[in-house]
C-alpha positions in Angstrom: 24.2 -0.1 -12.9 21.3 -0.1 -15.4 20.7 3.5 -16.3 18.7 5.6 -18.7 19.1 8.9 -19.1 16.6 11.3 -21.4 16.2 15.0 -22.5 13.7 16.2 -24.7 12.7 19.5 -25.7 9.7 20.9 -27.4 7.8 23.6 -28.2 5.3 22.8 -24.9 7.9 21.4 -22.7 11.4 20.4 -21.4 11.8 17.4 -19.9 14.8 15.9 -18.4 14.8 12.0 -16.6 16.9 9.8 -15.4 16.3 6.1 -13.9 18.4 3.9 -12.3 17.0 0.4 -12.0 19.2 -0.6 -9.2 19.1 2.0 -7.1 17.8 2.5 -3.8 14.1 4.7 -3.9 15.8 8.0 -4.0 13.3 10.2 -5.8 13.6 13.7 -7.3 10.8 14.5 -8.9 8.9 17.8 -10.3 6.7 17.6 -12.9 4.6 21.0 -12.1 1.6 19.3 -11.7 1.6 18.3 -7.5 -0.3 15.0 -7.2 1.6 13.4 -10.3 4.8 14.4 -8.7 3.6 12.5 -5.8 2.5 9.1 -8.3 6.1 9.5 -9.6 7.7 9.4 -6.2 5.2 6.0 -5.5 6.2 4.5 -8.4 10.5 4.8 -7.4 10.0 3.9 -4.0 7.9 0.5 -4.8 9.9 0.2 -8.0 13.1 0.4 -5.6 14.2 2.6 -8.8 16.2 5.9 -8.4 14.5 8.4 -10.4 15.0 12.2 -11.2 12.3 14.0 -13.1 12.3 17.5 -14.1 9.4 19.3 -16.5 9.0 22.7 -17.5 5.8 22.6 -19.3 3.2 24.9 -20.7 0.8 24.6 -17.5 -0.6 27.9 -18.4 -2.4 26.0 -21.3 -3.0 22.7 -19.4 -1.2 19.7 -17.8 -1.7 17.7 -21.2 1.8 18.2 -22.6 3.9 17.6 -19.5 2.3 14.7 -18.5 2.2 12.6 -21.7 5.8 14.4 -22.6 7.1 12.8 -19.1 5.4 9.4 -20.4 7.5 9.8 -23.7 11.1 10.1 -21.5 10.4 7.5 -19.2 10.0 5.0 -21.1 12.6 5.7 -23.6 14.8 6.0 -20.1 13.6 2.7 -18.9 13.9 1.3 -22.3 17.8 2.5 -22.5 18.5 1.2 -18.8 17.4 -2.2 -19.9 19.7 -2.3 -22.8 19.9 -5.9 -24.5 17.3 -6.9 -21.5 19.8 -10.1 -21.2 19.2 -12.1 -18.0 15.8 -10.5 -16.8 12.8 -11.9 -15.8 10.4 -10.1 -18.6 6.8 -10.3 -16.6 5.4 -8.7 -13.9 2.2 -9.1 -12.0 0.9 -7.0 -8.9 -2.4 -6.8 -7.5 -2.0 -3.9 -5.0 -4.9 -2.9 -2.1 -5.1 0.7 -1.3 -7.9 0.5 1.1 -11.4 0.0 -0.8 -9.7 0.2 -4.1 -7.8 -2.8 -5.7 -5.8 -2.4 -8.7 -3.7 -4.9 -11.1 -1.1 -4.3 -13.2 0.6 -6.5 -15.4 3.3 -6.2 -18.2 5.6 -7.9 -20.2 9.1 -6.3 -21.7 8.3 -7.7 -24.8 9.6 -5.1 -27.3 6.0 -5.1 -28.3 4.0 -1.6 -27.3 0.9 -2.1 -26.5 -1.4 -0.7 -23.6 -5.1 -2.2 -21.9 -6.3 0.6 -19.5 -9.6 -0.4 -17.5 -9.8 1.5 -14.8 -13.4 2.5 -14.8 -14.9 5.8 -13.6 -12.7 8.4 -11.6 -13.2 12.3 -10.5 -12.4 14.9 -13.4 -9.1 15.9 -10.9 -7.6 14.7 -8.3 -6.0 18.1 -6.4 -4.3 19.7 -10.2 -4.3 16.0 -11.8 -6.9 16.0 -14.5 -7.8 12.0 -14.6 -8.0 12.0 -18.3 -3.7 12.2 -18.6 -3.8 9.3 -16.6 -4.4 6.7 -19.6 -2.3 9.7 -22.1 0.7 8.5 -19.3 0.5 4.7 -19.2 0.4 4.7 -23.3 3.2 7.1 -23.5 5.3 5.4 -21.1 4.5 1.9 -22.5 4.8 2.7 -26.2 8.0 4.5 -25.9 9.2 1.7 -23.3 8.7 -1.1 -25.6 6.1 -3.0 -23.3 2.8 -4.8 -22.8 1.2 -3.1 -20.3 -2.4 -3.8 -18.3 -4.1 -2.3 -15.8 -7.1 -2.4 -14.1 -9.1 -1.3 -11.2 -11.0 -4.4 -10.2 -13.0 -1.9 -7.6 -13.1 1.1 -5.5 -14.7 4.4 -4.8 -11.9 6.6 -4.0 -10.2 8.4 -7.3 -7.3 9.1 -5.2 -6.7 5.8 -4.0 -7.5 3.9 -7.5 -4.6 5.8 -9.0 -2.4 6.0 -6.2 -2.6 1.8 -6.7 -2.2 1.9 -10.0 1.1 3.9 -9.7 2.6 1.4 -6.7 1.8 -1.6 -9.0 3.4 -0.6 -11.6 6.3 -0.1 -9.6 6.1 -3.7 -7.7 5.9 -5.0 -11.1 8.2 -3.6 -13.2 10.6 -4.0 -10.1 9.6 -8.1 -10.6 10.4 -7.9 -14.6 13.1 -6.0 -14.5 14.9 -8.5 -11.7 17.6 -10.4 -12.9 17.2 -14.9 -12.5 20.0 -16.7 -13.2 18.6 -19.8 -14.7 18.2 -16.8 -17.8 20.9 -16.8 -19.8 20.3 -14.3 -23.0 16.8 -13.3 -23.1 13.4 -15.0 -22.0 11.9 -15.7 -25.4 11.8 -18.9 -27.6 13.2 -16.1 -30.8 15.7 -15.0 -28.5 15.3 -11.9 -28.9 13.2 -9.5 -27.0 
């Protein structure tokens, strides 16, 4: 089994999280901030991952900390399930409908952070999610995960939708990049190395 596990304390917050990439959608997930929890329990069941994510943040100053601190452990989880990332795919692609809105998300485990975040205009909150920690998230996630990430919204009205399609996506296609092919054998990269 391909698991990460990551605690980090701060000043602002406590953050435990586990991920298992082969697991079965089994989600556990409180953040403090309702409507995230619900992105994070999209993301493991379209993912297929396991995950367990517990935050006790300073929410009495704002959701800021918690948020981008759960970004931070993630990724370093994901990046220490992956290990020497022998055998997987690497990419992943998924354009996901959620009724008017359409999203794409597209990443490489490259070992190379780097995030493109176009998801045009949304509401200031969705329900206690302030739309700003959206992008603060993905970059957090992505530069302590090691990977390329995109995303975009290619339309849609709905805030609640765009980033409810943004968080499925990315689980459909981490889910592709972290599969395993068996034509692979180190790494997928003319270095090899990753």
């Amino acid at each position: 089994m391909r698991v990460g596990k990551v605690n980090r304390t701060t000043n602002e917050t406590k953050v435990d999280v586990e991920i298992n990439l082969d697991g079965s959608s089994s989600a556990s997930i409180d953040s403090g901030v309702g409507f995230f929890n619900h992105m994070l329990n999209l993301f493991a069941v379209h993912g297929q991952f396991d995950l367990k994510v517990h935050c006790a943040g300073d929410l009495d100053v704002d959701g800021h900390h918690s948020i981008e601190d759960i970004g931070i452990a993630l990724g370093a989880a994901l990046k220490e399930a992956l290990g020497d990332k022998r055998g997987i795919a690497r990419y992943g692609t998924f354009f996901l409908p959620m009724d008017e809105s359409l999203a794409l998300v597209s990443l490489d485990i490259s070992g190379r952070p780097f995030l493109v975040c176009d998801v045009g205009e949304l509401a200031p909150t969705i329900g206690d999610f302030d739309t700003e920690l959206l992008e603060e998230f993905l970059r957090a996630f992505a530069f302590n995960a090691g990977i390329t990430l995109h995303v975009k919204i290619l339309y849609g009205k709905n805030s609640h939708h765009k980033v409810e399609a943004i968080f499925k996506a990315l689980g459909h296609a981490l889910r592709a990049a972290v599969s395993f092919n068996e034509k692979i054998r180190g790494v997928l990269s003319s270095k090899g190395t990753l």
